[in-house]
C-alpha positions in Angstrom: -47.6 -105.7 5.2 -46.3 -105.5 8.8 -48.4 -104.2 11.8 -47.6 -100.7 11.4 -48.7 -100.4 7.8 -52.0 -102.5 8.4 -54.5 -102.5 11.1 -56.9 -105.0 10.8 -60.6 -104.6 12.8 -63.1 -107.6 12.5 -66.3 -106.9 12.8 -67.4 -110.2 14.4 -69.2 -110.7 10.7 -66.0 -111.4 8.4 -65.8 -107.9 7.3 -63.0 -107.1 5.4 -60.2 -105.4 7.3 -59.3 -101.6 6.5 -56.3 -100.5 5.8 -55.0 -97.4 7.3 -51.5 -95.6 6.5 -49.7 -93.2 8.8 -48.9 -89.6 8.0 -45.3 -88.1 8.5 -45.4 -85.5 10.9 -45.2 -81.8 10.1 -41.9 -80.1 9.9 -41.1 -77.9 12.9 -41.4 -74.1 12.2 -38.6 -72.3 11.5 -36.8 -70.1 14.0 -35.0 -66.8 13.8 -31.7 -66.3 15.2 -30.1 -63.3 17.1 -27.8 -62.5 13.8 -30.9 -62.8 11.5 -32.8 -60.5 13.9 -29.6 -57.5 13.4 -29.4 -58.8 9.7 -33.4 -57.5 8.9 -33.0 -54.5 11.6 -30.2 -53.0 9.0 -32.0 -53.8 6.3 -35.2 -52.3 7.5 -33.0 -48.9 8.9 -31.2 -48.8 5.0 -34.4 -48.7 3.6 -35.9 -45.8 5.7 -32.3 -43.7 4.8 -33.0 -44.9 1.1 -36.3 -43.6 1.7 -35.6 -40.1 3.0 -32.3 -39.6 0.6 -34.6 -40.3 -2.9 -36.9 -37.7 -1.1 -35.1 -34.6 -1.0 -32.8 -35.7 -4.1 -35.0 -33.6 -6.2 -34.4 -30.3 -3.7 -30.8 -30.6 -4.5 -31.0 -31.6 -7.8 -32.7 -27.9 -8.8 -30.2 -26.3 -6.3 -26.8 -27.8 -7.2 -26.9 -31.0 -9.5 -23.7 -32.7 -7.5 -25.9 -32.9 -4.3 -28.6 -34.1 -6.0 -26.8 -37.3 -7.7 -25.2 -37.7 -4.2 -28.4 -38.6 -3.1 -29.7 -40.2 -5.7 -26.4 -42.7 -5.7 -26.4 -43.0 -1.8 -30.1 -43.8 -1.9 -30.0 -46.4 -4.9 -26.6 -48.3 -3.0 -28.5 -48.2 0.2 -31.7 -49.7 -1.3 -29.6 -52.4 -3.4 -27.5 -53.1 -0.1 -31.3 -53.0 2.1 -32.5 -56.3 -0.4 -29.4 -57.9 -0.6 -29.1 -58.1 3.4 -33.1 -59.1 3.5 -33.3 -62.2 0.5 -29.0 -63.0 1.6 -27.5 -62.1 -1.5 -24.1 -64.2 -1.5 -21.8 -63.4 -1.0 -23.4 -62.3 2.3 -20.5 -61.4 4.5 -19.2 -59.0 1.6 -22.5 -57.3 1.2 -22.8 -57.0 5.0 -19.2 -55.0 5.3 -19.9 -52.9 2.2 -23.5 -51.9 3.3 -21.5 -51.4 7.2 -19.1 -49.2 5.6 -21.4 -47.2 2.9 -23.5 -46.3 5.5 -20.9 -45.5 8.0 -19.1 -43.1 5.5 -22.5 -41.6 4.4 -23.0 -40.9 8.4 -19.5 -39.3 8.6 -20.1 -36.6 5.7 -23.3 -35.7 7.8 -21.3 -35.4 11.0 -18.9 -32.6 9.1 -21.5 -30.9 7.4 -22.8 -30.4 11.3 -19.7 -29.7 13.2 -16.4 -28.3 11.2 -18.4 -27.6 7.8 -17.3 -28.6 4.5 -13.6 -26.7 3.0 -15.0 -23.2 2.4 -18.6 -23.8 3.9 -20.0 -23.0 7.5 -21.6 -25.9 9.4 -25.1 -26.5 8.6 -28.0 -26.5 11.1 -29.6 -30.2 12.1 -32.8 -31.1 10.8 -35.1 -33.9 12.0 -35.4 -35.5 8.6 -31.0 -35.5 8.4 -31.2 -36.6 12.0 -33.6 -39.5 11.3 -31.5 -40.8 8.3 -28.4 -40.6 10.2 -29.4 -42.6 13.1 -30.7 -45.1 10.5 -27.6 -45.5 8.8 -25.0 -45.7 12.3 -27.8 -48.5 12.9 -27.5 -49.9 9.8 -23.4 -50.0 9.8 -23.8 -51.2 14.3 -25.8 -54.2 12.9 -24.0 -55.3 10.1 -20.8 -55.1 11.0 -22.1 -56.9 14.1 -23.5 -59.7 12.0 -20.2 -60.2 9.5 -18.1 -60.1 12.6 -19.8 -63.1 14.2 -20.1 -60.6 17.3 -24.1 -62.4 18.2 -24.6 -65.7 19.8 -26.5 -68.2 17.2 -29.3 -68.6 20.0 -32.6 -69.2 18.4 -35.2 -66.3 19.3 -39.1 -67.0 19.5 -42.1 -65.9 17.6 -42.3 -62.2 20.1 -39.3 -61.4 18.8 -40.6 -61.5 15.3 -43.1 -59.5 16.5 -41.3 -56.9 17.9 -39.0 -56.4 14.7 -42.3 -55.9 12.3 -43.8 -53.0 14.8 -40.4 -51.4 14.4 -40.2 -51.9 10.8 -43.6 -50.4 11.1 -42.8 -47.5 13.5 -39.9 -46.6 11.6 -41.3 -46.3 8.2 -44.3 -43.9 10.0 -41.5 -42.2 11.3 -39.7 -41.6 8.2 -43.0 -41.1 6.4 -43.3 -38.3 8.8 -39.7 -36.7 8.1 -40.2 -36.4 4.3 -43.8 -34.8 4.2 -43.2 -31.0 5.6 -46.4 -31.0 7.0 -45.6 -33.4 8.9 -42.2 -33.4 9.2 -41.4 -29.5 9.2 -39.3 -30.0 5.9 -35.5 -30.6 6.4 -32.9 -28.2 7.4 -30.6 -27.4 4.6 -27.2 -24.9 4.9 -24.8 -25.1 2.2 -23.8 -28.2 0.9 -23.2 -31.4 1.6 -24.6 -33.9 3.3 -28.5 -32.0 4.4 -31.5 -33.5 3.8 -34.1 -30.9 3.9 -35.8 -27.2 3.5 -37.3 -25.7 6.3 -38.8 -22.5 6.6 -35.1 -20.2 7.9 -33.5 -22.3 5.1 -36.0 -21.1 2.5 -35.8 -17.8 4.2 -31.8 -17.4 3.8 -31.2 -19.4 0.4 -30.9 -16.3 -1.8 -30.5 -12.4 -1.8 -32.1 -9.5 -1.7 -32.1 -6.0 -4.0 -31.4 -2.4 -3.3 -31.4 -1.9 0.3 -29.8 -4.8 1.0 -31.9 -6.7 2.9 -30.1 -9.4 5.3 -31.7 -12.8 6.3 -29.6 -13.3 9.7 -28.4 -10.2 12.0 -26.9 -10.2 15.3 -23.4 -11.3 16.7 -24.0 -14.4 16.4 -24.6 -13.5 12.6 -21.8 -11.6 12.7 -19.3 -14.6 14.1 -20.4 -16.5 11.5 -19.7 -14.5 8.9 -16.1 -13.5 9.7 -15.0 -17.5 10.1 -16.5 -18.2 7.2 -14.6 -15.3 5.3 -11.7 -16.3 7.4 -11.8 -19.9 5.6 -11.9 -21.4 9.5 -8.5 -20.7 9.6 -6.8 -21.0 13.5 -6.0 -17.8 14.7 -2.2 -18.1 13.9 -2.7 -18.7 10.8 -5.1 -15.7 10.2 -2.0 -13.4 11.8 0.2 -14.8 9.1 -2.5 -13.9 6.4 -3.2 -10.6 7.8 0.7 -9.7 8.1 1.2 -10.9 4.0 -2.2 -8.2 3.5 -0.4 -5.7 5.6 3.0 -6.0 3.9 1.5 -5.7 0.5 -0.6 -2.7 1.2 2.5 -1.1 2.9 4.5 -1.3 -0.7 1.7 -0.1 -2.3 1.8 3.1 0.4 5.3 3.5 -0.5 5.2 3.4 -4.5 2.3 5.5 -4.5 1.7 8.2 -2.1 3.0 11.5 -2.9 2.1 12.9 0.2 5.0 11.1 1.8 7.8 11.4 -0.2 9.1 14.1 1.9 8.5 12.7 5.4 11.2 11.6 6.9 12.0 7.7 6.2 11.2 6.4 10.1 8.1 8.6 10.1 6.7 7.3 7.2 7.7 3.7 7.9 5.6 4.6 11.2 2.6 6.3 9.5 2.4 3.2 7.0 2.6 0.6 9.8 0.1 1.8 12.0 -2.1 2.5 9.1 -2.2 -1.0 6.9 -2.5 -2.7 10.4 -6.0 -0.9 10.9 -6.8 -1.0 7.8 -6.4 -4.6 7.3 -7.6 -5.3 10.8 -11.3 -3.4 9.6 -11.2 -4.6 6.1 -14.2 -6.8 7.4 -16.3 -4.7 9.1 -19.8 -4.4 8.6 -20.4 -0.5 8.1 -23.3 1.6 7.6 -23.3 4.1 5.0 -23.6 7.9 6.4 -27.0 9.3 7.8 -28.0 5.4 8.1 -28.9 5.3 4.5 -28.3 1.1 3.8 -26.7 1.6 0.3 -23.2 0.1 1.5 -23.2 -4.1 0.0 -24.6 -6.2 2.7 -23.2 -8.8 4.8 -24.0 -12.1 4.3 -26.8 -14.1 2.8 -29.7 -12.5 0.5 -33.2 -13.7 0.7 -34.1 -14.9 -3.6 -37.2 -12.9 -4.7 -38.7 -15.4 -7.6 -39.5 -14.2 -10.9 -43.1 -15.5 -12.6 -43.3 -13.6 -15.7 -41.4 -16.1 -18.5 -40.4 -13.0 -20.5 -38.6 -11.9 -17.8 -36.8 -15.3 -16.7 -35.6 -15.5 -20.5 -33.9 -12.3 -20.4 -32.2 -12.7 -17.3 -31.0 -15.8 -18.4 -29.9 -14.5 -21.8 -28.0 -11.6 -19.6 -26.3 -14.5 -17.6 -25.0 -16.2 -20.9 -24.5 -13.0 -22.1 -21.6 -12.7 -18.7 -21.1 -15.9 -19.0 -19.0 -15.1 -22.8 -16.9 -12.6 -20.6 -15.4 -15.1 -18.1 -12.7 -17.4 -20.6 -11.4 -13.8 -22.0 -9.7 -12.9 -18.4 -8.8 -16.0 -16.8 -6.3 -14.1 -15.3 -5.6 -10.6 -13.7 -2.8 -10.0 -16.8 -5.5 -10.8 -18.9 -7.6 -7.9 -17.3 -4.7 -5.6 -17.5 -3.9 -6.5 -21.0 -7.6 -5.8 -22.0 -7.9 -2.2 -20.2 -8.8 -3.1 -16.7 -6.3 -1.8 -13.7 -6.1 -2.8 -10.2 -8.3 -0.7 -8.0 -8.0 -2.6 -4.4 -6.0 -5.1 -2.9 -7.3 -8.7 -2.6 -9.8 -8.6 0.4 -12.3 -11.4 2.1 -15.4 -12.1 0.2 -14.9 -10.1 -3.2 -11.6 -10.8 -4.3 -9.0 -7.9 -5.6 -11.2 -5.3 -8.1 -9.6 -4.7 -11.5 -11.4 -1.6 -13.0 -11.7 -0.2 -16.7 -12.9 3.1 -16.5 -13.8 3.9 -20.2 -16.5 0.8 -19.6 -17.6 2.9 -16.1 -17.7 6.4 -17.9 -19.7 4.9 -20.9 -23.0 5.2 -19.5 -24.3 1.6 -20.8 -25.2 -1.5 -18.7 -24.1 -4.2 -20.7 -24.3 -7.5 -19.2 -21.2 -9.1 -21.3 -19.0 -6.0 -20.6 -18.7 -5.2 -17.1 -16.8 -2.7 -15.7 -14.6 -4.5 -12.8 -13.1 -7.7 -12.5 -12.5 -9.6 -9.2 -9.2 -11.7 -8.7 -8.3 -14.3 -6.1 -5.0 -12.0 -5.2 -2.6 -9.5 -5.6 -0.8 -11.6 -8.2 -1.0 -11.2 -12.3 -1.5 -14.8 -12.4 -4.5 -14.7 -10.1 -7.3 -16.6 -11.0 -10.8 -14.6 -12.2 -13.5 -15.1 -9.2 -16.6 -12.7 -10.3 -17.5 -9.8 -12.3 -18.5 -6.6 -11.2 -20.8 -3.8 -12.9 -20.0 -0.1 -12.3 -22.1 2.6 -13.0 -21.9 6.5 -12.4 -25.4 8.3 -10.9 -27.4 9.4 -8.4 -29.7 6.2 -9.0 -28.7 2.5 -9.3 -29.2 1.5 -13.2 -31.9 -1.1 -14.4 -29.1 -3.9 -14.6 -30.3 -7.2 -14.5 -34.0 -8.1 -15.3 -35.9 -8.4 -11.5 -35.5 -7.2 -8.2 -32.8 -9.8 -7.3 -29.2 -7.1 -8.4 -27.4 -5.9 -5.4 -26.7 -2.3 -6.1 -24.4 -0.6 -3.7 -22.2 2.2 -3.2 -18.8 3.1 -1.0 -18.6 7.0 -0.7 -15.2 7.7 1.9 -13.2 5.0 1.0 -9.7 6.0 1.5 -7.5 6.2 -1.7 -4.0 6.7 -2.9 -4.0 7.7 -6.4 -6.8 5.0 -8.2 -6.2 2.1 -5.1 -8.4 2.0 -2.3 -6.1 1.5 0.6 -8.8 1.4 3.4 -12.4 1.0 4.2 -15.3 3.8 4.5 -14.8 3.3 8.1 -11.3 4.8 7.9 -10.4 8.1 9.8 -10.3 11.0 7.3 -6.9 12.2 9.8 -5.8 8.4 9.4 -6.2 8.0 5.5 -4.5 11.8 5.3 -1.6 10.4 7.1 -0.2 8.1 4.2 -1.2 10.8 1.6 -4.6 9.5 0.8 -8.5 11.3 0.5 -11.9 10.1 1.2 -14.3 9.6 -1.3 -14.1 8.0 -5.2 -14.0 11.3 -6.7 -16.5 10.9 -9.3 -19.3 14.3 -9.7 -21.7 11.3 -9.2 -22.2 8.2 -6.7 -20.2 4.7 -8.0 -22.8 2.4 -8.1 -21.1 -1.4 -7.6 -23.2 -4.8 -8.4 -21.5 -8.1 -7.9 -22.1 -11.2 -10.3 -20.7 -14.6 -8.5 -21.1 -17.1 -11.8 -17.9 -18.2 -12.2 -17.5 -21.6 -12.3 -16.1 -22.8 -9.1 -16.6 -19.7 -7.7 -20.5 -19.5 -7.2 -21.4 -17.6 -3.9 -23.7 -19.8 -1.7 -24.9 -16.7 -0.2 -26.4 -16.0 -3.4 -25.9 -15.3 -7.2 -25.9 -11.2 -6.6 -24.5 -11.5 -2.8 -22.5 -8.6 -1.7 -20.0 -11.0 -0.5 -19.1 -14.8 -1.5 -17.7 -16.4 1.2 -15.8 -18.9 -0.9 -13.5 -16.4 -1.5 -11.8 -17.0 1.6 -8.6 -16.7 3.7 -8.3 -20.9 2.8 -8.8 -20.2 -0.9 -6.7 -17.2 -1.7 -3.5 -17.3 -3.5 -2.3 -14.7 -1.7 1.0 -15.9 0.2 1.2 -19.1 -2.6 2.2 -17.6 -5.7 
């Protein structure tokens, strides 16, 4: 033994000596770094988006099922790329970039949805609870991406920065906490697709549509804005002048082959009549009218507030109607396909409901039959235009039952200006303006045309709602109009 192992201690007495050995000392704690510090920060912030996207996923899921798996997959790649960044999954500069640029194209979708809106959609109003998740996730991809790229020192950091990053972890999962319980929270705001993360109360209040008197859910200019870009597809404005001159020179050969009334005016008088009128008529195609003595029977304007059914008779025989419609829609893929089974063309293609194919023996038959209505809408002037909705006619002073609840638009157009069986111009048209081209006011039925719109087809749903008098994904961007 050598003196470090032994100590020897006499005790004057010949005690033996005791023997004594020394004890390594104890390892040095371990400190964090400035990267591990932005490594558990975007973990921590990937688990609060996770958090708030496997919230709302089932919102979306019983709304539109391709929303809902978005967020069900963004939430699940998040979470996976939260614990692979926290327990350094290897390879850990891969995971880093992937979770930098999940989170950073995730963040982008929501920034769309916001600003320019998604092809065929309006931009969507921000909600706390998208808010929240999108800060996360820019935090998410600033930290990682700031980690893989070596952008930190390697200086050590001391126990108060520990500290510090587990009262944020715990602030922000309060905060989130407080994003995805509406009481809380305040629910999310959700528009019409996309990336939105939530339901608060004007989003509940403008999901649907409304029955009879068609009741809107927005009003104003504002409202009114809104609703013409959207049925304008967001198109610039030249653009939109190129639409509206392909419209106008349409309309003016249907003038032309049609109206008796001008065959004997001379040729640059009725070249004149026809311009000036298919350019207002066009130009107003649009508007939002009111039907005469103020009486709302006209098709509203926008989105229409749901009115839920609770009796489960009644939800099984609406939803046997809908199949019922549903047969009709691979007969007429086509406006030929219309033509060849009865149906004629009754307007040009406008904004928001398409071109109207009509068969009258189905309008004079007095019988609502869900899988045989009465009009067709088109996506254009063209025989190979693609079927975008169904219509229902029926002839009487009173809407008919149609489908089962209070949730069928019923509406009617009473001095719409007509040459022959095509409506050439809107109720708002001059009578002295639509007698110009040789046309009349009014359908010409003893009784009111009562119109219902059905927006089912695949591809083609309305997001203003399933009866809506207008679907603004039929659009100026979606036509074929000027393509075939």
């Amino acid at each position: 033994m050598t003196s470090s192992d032994v100590s020897e201690s006499s005790t004057g007495e010949g005690e033996p000596a005791v023997e004594t050995t020394s004890r390594p000392a104890p390892p040095a704690p371990t400190r964090q770094t400035v990267p591990d510090v932005a490594r558990t920060v975007a973990a921590i912030a990937m688990l609060g988006a996770a958090v708030i996207h496997f919230a709302f996923a089932p919102d979306h899921l019983s709304e539109e099922t391709s929303h809902g798996v978005f967020f069900l997959v963004v939430g699940w790649a998040q979470l996976i790329g939260a614990a692979a960044l926290a327990f350094r999954w290897r390879p850990l500069r891969g995971w880093l970039l992937g979770s930098a640029a999940l989170n950073a194209g995730v963040a982008a979708v929501w920034l769309v949805t916001r600003t320019a809106g998604l092809p065929g959609e309006e931009p969507e109003a921000v909600g706390f609870p998208d808010a929240l998740a999108s800060a996360l996730e820019v935090t998410a991809t600033v930290c990682a991406l700031a980690v893989a790229l070596e952008w930190l020192t390697e200086r050590r950091v001391g126990r108060p920065a520990g500290v510090v990053t587990g009262l944020s972890a715990v602030a922000m999962m309060a905060v989130v906490t407080a994003s995805v319980v509406p009481s809380l929270g305040g629910g999310h705001g959700h528009g019409e697709g996309g990336h939105d993360d939530g339901h608060g109360a004007e989003g509940e209040a403008a999901a649907g549509h409304a029955h009879g008197d068609g009741a809107e859910a927005a009003t104003g200019d504002a409202w009114e804005e809104q609703r013409r870009a959207a049925l304008a597809g967001y198109a610039s404005d030249d653009e939109v002048d190129a639409a509206y001159a392909l419209n106008e020179e349409y309309l003016a050969e249907q003038i032309r082959n049609r109206s008796r009334g001008l065959r004997n005016v001379p040729e640059a008088e009725r070249e004149q009549r026809i311009s000036d009128f298919v350019a207002w008529s066009v130009r107003h195609a649009l508007d939002a009218e009111e039907a005469p003595d103020g009486q709302a029977t006209m098709h509203s304007h926008g989105v229409q507030v749901w009115q839920p059914l609770t009796d489960a008779a009644e939800l099984t025989e609406l939803q046997a109607q809908l199949q019922a419609a549903g047969t009709v829609m691979p007969t007429v893929p086509t406006a030929a396909d219309a033509v060849a089974k009865g149906y004629m063309q009754v307007t040009p293609w406008v904004p928001g409901i398409g071109a109207h194919y009509l068969n009258i023996d189905l309008l004079q038959d007095d019988v609502f039959d869900p899988a045989q209505p009465e009009m067709l809408l088109y996506n254009g002037n063209a025989p190979t235009s693609e079927l975008v909705g169904l219509s229902y006619g029926w002839l009487g002073e009173e809407p008919p039952e149609g489908f089962v609840g209070p949730n069928d638009e019923w509406h009617v157009h009473p001095q719409l200006c007509i040459i022959g069986v095509l409506v050439v111009g809107p109720d708002s048209t001059p009578e002295d303006m639509c007698e110009s081209v040789g046309g009349h006011k009014g359908m010409g039925f003893d009784h009111p045309m009562w119109m219902g719109h059905l927006w089912q087809v695949p591809g083609w749903e309305s997001p203003w709602g399933l009866f809506s008098g207008e679907n603004p994904v039929i659009n100026l961007a979606t036509t074929d109009v000027g393509r075939t």
